[in-house]
MIZA-389401 format. One line per field, with one value per residue (C-alpha): y, z, x. Coordinates in nm, 2 decimals, m for minus. Example, Ala and Ser with C-alpha at 12.3 -4.5 7.8 and 13.67 -1.06 7.14 Angstrom:
BEGIN
v: [m0.45 | m0.11]
w: [0.78 | 0.71]
u: [1.23 | 1.37]
END
This chain:
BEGIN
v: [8.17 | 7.85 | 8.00 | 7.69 | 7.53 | 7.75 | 7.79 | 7.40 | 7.44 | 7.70 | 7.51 | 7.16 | 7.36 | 7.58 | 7.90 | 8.14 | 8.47 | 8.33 | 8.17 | 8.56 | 8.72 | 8.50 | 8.52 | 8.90 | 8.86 | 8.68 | 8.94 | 9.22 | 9.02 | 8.92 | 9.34 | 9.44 | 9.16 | 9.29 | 9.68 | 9.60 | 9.40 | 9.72 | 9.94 | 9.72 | 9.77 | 10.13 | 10.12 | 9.88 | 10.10 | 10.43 | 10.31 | 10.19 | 10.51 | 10.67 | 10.44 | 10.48 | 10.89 | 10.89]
w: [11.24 | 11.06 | 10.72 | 10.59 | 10.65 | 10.47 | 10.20 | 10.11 | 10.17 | 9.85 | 9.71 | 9.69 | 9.62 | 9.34 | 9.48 | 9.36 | 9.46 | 9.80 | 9.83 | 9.70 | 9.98 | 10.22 | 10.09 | 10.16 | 10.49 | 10.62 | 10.49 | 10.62 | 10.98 | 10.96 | 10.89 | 11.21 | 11.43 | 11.33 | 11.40 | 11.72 | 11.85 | 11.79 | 11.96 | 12.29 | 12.26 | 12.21 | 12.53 | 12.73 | 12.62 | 12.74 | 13.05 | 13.18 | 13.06 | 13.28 | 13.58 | 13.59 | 13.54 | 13.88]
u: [10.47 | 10.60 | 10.71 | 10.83 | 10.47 | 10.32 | 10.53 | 10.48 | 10.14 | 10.12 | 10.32 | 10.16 | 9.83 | 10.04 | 9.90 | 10.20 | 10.03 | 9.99 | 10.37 | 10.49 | 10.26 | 10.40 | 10.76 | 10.70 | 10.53 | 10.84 | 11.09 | 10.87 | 10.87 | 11.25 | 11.34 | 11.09 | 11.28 | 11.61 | 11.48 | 11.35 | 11.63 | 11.83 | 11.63 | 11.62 | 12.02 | 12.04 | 11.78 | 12.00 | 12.28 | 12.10 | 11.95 | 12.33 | 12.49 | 12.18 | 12.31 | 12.67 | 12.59 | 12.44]
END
């Protein structure tokens, strides 16, 4: 999603409830990223401690 977009969409239509949703949105979205990128480590992490075990 283009955050920025959006954000100066709400903005030039001064729609502050939707600019605080969105602001929201994206820091909910950003955390998730960040979460999941860890747990496809920790999974390439387990599966080569898995390989070199064999």
């Amino acid at each position: 999603m283009d955050w920025d977009s959006a954000k100066k969409h709400c903005k030039e239509r001064n729609w502050a409830w939707s600019l605080e949703l969105i602001n929201k949105a994206q820091t909910e979205m950003e955390a998730l990223e960040e979460k999941v990128k860890k747990l496809e480590d920790q999974q390439k992490a387990l599966r080569l401690y898995n390989a070199c075990n064999y």
